[in-house]
Backbone as ProteinMPNN parsed JSONL, in Angstrom:
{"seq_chain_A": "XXXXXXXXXXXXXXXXXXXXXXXXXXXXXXXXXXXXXXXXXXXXXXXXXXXXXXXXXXXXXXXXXXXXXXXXXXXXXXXXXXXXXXXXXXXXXXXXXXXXXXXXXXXXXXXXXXXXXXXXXXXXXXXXXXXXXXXXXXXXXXXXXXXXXXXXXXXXXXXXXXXXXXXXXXXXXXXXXX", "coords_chain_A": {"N_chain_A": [[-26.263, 186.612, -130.271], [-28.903, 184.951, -130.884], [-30.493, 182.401, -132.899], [-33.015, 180.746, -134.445], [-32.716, 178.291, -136.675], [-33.095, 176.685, -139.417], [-32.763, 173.108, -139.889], [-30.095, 171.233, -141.878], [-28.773, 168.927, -144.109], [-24.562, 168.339, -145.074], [-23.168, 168.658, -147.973], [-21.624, 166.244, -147.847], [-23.313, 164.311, -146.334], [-25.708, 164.683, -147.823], [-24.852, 163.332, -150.011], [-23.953, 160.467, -149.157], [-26.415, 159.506, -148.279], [-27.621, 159.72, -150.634], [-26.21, 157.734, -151.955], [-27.031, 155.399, -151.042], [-29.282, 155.001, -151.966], [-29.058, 154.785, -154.772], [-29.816, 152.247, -155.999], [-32.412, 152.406, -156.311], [-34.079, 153.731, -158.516], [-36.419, 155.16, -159.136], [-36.798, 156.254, -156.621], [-34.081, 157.466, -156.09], [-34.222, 159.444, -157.919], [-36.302, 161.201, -156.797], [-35.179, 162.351, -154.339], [-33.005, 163.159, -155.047], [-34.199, 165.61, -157.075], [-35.323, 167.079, -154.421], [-33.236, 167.807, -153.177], [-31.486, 169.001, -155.411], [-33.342, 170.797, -156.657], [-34.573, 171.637, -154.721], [-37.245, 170.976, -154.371], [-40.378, 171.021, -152.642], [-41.877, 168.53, -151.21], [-44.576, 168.116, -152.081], [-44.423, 169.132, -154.194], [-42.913, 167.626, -155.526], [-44.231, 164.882, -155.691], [-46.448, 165.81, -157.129], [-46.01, 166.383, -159.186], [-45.574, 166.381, -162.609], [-45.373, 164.987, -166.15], [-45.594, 167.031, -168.317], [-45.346, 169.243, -167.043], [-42.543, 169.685, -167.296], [-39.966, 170.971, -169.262], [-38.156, 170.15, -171.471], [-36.221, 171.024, -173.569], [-35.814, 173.422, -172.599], [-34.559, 173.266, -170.225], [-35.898, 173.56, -167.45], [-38.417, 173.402, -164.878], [-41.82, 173.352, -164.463], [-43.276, 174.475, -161.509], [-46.424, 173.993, -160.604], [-48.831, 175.764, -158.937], [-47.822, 176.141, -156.625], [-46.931, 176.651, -152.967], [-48.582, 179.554, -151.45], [-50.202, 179.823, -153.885], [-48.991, 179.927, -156.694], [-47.333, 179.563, -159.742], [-44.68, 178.63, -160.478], [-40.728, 178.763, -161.626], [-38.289, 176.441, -161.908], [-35.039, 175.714, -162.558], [-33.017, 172.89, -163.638], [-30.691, 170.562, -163.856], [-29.106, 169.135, -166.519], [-28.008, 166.344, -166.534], [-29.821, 165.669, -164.404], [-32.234, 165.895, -165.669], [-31.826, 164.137, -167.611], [-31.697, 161.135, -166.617], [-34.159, 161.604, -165.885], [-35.623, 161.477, -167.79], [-34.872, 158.599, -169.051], [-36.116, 157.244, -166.634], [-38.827, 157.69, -167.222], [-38.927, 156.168, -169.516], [-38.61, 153.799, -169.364], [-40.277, 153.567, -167.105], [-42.979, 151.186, -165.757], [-45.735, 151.928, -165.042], [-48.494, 153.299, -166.727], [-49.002, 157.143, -166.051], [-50.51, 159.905, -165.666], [-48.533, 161.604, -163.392], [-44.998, 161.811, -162.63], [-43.871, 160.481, -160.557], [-46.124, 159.192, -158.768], [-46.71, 158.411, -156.125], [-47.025, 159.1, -152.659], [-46.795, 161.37, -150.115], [-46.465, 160.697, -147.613], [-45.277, 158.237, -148.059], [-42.89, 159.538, -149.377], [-41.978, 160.377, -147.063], [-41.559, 158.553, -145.558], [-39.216, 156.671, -147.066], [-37.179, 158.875, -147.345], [-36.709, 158.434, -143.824], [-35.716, 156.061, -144.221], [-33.573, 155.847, -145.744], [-31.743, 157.481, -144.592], [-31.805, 156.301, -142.182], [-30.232, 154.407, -142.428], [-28.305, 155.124, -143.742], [-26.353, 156.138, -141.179], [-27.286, 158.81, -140.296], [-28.623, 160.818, -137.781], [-31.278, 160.058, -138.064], [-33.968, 160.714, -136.848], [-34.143, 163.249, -137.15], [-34.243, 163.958, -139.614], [-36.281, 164.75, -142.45], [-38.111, 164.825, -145.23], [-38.169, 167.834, -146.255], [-35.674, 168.576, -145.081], [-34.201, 168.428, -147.322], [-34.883, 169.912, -148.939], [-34.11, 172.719, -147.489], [-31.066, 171.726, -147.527], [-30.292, 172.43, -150.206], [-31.064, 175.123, -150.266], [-29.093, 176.607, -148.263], [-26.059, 174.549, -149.613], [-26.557, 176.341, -152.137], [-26.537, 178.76, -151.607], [-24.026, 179.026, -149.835], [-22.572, 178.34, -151.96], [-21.845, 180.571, -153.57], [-23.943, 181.259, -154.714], [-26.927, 183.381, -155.4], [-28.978, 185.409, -153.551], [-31.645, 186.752, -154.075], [-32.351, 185.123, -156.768], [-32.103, 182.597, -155.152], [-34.389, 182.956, -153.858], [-36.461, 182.894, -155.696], [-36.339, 180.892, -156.868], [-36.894, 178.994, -155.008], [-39.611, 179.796, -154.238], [-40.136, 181.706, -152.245], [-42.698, 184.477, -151.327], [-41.37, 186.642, -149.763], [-38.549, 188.472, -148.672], [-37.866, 187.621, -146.7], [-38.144, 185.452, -145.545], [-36.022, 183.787, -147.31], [-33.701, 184.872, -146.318], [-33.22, 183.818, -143.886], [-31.993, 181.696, -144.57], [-29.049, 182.643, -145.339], [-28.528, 183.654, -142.911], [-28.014, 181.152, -141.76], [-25.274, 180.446, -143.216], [-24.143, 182.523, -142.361], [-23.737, 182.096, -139.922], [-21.996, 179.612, -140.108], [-19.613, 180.554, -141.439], [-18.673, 182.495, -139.297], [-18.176, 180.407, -137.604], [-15.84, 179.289, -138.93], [-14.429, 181.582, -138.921], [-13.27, 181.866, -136.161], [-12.196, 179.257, -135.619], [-9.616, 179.799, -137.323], [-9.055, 182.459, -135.761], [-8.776, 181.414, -133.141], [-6.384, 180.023, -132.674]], "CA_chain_A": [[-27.548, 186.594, -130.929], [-29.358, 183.046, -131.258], [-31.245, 182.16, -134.018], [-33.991, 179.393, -135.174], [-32.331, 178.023, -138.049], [-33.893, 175.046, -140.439], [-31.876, 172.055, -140.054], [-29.805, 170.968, -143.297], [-27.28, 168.073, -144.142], [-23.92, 169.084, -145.598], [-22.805, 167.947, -148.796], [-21.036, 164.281, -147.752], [-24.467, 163.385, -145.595], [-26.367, 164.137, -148.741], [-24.12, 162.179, -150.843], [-24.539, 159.08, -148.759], [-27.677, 158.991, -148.104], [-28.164, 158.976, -152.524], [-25.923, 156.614, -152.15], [-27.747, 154.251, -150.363], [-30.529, 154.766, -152.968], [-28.976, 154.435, -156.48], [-30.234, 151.244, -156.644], [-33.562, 152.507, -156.483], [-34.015, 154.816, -159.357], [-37.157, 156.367, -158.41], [-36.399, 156.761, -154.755], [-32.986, 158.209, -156.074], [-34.831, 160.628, -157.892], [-36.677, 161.898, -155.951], [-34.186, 162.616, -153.292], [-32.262, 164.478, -156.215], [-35.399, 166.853, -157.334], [-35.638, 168.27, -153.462], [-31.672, 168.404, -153.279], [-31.1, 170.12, -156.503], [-33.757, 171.61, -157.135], [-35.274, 172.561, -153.774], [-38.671, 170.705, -154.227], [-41.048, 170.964, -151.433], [-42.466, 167.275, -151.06], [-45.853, 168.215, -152.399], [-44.144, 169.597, -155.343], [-42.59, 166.504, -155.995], [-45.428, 164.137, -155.533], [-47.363, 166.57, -158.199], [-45.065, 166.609, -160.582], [-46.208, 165.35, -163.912], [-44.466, 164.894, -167.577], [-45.856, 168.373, -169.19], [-44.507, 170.427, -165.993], [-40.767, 169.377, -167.593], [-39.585, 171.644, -170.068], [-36.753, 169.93, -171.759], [-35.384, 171.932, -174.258], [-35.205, 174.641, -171.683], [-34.28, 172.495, -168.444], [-36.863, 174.14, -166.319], [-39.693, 172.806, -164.075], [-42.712, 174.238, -164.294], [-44.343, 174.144, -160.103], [-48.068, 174.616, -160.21], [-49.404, 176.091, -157.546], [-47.197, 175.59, -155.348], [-47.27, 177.301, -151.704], [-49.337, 180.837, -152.213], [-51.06, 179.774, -155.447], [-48.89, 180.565, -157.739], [-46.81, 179.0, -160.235], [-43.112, 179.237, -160.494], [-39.878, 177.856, -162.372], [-37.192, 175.909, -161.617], [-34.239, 174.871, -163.516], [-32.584, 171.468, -163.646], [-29.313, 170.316, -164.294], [-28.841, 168.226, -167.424], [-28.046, 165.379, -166.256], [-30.678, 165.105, -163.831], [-33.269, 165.864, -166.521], [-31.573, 162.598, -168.68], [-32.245, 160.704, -165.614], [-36.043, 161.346, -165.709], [-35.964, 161.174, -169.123], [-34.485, 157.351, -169.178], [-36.923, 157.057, -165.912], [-39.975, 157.839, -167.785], [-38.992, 155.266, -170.691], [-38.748, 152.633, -168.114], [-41.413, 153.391, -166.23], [-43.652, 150.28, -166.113], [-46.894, 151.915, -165.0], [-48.157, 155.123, -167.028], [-49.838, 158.089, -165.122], [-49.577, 161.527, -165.63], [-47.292, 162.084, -162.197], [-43.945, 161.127, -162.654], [-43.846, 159.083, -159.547], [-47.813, 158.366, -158.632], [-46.792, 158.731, -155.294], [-47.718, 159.845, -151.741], [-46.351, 162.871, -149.383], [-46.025, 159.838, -146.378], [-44.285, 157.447, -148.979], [-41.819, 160.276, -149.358], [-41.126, 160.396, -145.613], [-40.561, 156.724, -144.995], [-38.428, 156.37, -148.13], [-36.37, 159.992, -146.659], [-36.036, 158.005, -142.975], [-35.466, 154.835, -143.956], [-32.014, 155.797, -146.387], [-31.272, 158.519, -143.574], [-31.396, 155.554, -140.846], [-29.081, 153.303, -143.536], [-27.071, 156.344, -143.587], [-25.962, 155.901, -140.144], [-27.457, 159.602, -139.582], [-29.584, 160.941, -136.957], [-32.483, 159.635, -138.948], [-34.952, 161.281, -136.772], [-34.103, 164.82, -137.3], [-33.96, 164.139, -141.214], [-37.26, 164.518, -143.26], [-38.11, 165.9, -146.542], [-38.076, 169.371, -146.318], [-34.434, 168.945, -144.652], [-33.502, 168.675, -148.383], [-35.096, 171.606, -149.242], [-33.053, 173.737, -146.271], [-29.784, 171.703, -148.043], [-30.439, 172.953, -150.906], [-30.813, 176.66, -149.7], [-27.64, 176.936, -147.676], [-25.059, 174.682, -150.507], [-26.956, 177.209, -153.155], [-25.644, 180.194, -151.194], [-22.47, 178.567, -149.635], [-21.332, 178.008, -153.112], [-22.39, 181.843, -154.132], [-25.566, 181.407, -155.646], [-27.321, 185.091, -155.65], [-30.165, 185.454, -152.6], [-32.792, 186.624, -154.755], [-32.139, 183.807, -157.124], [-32.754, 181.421, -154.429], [-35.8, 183.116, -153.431], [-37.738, 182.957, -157.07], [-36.017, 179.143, -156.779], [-37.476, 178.452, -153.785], [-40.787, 179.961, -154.3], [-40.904, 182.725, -151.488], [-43.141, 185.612, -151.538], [-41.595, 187.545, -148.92], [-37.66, 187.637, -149.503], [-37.108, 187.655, -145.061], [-38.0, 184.25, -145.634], [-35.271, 183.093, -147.822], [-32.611, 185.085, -145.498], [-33.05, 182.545, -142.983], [-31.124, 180.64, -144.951], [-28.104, 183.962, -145.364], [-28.238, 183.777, -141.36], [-27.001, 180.103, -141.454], [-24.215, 180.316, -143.39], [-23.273, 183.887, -141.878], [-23.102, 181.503, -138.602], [-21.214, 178.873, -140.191], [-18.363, 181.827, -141.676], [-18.437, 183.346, -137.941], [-17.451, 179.462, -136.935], [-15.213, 178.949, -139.572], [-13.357, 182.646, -138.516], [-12.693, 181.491, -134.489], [-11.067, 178.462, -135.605], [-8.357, 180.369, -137.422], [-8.188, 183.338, -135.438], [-8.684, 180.876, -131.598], [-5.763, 178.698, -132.869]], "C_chain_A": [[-27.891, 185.145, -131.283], [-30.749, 183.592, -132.311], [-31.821, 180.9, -134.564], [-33.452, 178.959, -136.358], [-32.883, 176.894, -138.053], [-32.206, 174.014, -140.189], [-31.508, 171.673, -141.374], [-28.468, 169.977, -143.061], [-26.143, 168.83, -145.263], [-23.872, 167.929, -146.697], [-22.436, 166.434, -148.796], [-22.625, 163.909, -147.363], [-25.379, 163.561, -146.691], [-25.658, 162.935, -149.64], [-24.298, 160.889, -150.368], [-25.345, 158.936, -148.407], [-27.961, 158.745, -149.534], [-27.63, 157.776, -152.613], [-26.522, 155.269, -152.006], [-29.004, 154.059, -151.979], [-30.63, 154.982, -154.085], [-29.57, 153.279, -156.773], [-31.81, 151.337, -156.831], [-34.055, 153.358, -157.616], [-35.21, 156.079, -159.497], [-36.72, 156.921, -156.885], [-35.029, 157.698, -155.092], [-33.547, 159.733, -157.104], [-35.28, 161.73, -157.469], [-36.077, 162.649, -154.651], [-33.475, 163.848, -154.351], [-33.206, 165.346, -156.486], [-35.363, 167.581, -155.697], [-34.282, 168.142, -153.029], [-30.763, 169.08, -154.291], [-31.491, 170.821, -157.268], [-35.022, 172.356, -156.192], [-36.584, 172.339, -153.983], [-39.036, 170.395, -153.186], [-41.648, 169.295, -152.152], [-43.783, 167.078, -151.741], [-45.75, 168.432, -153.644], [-43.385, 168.674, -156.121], [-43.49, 165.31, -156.157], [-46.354, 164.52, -156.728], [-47.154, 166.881, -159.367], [-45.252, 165.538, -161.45], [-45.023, 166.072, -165.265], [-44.636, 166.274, -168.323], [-45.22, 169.279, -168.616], [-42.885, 170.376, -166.664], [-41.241, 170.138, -169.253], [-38.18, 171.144, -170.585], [-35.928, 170.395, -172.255], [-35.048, 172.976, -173.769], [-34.423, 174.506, -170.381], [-34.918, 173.45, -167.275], [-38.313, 172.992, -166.172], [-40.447, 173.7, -163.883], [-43.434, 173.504, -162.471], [-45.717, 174.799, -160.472], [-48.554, 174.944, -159.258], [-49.279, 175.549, -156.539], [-47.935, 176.395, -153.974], [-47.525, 179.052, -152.368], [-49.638, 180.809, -153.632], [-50.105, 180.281, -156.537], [-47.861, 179.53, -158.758], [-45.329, 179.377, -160.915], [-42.321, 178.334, -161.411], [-38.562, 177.808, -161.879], [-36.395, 175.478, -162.521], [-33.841, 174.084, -162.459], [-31.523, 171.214, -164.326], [-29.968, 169.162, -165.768], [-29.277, 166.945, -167.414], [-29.382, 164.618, -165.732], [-32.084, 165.08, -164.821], [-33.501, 164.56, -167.738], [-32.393, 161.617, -167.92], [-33.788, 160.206, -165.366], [-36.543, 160.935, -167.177], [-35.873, 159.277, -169.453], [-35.453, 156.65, -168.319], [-37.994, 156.531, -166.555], [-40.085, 157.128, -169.037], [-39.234, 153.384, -169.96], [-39.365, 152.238, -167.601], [-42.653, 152.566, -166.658], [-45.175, 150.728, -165.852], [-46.876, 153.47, -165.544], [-49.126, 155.674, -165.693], [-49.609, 159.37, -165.802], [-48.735, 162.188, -165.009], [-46.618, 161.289, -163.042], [-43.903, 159.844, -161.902], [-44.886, 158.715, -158.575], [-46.653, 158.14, -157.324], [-46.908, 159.499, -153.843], [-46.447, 160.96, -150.871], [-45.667, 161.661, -148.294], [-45.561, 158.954, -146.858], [-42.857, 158.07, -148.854], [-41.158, 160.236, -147.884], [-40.299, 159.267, -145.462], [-39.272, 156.462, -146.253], [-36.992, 157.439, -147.535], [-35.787, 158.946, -145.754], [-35.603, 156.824, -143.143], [-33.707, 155.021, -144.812], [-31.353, 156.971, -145.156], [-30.842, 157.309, -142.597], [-30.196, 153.802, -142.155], [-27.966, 153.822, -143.449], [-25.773, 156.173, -142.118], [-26.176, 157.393, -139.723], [-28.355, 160.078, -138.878], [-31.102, 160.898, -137.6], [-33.931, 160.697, -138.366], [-35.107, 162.442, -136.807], [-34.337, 165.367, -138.81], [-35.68, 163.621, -141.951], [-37.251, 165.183, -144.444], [-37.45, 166.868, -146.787], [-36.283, 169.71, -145.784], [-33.442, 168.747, -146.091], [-33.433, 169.872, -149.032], [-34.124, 172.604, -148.36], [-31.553, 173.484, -146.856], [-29.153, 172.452, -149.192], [-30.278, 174.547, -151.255], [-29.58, 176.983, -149.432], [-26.204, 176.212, -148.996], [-25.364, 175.949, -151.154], [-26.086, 178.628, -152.678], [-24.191, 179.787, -151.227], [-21.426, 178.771, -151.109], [-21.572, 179.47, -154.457], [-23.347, 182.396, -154.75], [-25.859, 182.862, -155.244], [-28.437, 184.646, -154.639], [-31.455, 185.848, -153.295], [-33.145, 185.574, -155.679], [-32.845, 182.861, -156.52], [-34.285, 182.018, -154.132], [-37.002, 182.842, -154.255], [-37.386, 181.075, -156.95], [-37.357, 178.237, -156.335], [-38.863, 178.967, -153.544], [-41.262, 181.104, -153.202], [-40.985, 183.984, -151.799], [-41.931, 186.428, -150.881], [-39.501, 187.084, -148.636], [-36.72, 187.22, -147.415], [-36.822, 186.246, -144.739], [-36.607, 183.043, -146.088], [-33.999, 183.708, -147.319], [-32.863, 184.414, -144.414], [-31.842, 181.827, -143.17], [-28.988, 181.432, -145.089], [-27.741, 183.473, -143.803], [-27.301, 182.669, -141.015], [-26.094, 180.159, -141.883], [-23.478, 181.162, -142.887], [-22.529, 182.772, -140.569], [-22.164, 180.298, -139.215], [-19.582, 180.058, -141.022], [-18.189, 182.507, -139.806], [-17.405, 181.478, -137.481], [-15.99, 179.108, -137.869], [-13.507, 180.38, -139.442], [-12.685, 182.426, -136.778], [-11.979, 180.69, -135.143], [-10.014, 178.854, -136.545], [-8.173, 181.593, -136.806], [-8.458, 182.657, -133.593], [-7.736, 179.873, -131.704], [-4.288, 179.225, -131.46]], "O_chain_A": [[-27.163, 184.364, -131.895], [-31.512, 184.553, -132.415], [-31.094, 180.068, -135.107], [-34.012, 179.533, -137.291], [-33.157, 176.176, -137.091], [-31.015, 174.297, -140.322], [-32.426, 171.701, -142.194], [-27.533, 170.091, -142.268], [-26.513, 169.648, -146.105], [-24.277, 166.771, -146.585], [-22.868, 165.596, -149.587], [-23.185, 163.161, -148.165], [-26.104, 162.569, -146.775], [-26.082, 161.79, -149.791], [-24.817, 160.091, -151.15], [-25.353, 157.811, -147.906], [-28.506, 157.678, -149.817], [-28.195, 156.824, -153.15], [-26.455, 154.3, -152.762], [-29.291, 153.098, -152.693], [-31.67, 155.295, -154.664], [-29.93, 153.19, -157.947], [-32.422, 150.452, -157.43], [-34.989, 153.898, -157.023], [-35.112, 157.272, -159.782], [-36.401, 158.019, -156.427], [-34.877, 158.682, -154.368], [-33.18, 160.882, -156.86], [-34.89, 162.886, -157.634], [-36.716, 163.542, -154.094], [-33.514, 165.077, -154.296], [-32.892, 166.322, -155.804], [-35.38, 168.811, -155.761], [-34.33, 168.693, -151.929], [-29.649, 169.569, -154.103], [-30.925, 171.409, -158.189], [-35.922, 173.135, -156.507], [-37.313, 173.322, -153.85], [-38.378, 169.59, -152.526], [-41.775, 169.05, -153.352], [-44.133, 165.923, -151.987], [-46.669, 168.1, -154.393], [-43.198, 168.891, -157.318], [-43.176, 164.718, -157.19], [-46.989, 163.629, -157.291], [-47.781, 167.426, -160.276], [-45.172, 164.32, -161.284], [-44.284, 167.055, -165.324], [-43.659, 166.609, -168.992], [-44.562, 170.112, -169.239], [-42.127, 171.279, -166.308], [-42.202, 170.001, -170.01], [-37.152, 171.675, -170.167], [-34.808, 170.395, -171.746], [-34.11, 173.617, -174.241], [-33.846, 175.36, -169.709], [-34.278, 173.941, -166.345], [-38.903, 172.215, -166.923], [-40.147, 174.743, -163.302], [-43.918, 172.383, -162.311], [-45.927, 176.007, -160.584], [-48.748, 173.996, -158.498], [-49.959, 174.854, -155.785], [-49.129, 176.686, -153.902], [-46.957, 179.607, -153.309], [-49.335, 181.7, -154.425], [-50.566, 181.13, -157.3], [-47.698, 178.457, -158.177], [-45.068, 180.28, -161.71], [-42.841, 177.356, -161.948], [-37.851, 178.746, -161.52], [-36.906, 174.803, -163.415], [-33.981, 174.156, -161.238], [-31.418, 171.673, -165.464], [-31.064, 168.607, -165.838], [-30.281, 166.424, -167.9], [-29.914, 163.595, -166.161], [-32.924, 164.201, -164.627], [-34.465, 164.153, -168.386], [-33.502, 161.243, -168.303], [-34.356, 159.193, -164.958], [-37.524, 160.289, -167.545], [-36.801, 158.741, -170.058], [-35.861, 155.574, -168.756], [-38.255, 155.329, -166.596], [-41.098, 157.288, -169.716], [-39.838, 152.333, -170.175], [-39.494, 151.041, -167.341], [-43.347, 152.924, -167.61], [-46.002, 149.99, -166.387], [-46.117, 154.407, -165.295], [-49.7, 155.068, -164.789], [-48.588, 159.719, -166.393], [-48.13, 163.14, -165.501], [-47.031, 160.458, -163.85], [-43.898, 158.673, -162.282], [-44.603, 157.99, -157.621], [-45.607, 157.615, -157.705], [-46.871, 160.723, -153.975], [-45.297, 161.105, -151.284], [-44.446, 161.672, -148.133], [-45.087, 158.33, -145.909], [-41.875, 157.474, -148.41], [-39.955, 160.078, -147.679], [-39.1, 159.025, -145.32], [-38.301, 155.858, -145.797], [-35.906, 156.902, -147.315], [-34.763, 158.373, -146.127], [-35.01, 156.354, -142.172], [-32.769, 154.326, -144.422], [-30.123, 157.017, -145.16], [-29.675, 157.261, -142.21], [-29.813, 152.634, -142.228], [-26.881, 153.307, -143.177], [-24.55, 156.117, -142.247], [-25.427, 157.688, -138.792], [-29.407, 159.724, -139.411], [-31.901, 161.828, -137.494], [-34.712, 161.276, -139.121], [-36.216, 162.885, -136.508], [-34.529, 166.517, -139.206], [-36.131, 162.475, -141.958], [-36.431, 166.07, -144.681], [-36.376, 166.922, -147.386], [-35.714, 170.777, -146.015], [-32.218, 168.869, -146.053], [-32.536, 170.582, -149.485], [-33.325, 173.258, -149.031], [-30.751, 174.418, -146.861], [-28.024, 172.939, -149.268], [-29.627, 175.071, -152.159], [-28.914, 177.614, -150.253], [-25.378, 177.043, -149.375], [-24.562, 176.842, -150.882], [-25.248, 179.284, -153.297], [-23.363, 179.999, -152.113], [-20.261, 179.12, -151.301], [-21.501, 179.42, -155.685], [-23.58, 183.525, -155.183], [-24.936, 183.502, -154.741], [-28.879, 183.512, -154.821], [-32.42, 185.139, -153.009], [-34.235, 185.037, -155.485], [-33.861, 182.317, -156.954], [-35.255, 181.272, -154.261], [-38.148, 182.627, -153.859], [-38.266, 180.215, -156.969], [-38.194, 177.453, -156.784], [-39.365, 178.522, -152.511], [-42.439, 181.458, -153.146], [-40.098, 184.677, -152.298], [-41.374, 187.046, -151.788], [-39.082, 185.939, -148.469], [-35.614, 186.8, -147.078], [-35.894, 185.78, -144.078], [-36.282, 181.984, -145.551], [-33.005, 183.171, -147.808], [-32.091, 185.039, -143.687], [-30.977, 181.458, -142.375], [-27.971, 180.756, -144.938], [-26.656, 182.929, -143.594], [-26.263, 182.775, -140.36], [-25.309, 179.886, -140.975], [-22.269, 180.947, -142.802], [-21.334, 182.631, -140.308], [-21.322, 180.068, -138.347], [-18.464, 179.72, -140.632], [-17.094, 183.003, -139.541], [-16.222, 181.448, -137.142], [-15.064, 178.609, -137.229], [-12.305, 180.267, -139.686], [-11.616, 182.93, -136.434], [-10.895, 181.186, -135.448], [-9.231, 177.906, -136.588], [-7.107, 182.111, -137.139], [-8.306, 183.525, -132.733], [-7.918, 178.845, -131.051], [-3.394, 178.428, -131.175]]}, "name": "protein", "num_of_chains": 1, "seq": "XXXXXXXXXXXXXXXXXXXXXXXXXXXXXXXXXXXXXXXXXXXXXXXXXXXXXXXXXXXXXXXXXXXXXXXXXXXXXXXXXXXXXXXXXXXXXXXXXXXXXXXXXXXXXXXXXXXXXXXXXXXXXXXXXXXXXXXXXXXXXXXXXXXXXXXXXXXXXXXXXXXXXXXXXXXXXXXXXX"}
């Protein structure tokens, strides 16, 4: 049985690609919000200071994809992060990071091609897909991810079920084809 699966980096290839871009502290941000918390690019770009719920560690998305408005939690840490960000931050706005959707790309390929990984296969949204598959991999709950991840329709967010089923099918040959 073959199957369309979303492309996703594993844990190390995210890790060095942040790496590359601690020294940036927005750019490393942002990379962290659609790797740990599964923001679509648009939903990062749109993201303003009121959407953050601190005392609860949730992200409010506004109308995101199908109009509607959803919630995300946020680790701790990463919520200090924005918090220390947003004290820092030399220009105000109401976005966090007053920037663009095609900012986000080039900023994505340019620590992807630093990375030393196939840079051109790696955009945005391939954080979002990382995001999906660790989240399961590491037992997260499938409906869970689905209210996460914002889809109506939950066939959508078994896409992501399918890949790891195929990475457990590869992971069962090489101990029982030894």
């Amino acid at each position: 049985m073959k199957y369309r699966l979303p492309s996703y980096l594993n844990e190390n290839e995210v890790e060095t690609i942040l790496k590359h871009a601690e020294n940036n502290e927005r750019n490393y941000l942002i990379l962290l919000l659609m790797w740990r918390c599964g923001l679509r690019v648009s939903e990062v770009c749109s993201l303003k200071e009121r959407n953050i719920f601190w005392d609860d560690s949730i992200i409010k998305i506004e109308q995101s994809k199908g109009n509607k408005d959803r919630y995300v939690p946020i680790t701790e840490d990463l919520l200090n992060r924005i918090k220390k960000y947003l004290i820092d931050k030399k220009t105000r706005s109401d976005y966090i990071f007053n920037i663009t959707r095609v900012r986000i790309f080039q900023i994505v390929k340019m620590y992807a091609k630093k990375s030393g990984l196939d840079y051109k296969n790696i955009h945005p949204h391939t954080f979002r897909h990382s995001f999906a598959v660790y989240f399961l991999k590491r037992g997260g709950n499938l409906r869970a991810l689905q209210k996460i991840l914002g889809h109506s329709d939950l066939a959508t967010t078994q896409k992501y079920l399918d890949l790891t089923l195929s990475d457990i099918k590869e992971e069962y040959y090489m101990v029982w084809d030894r």
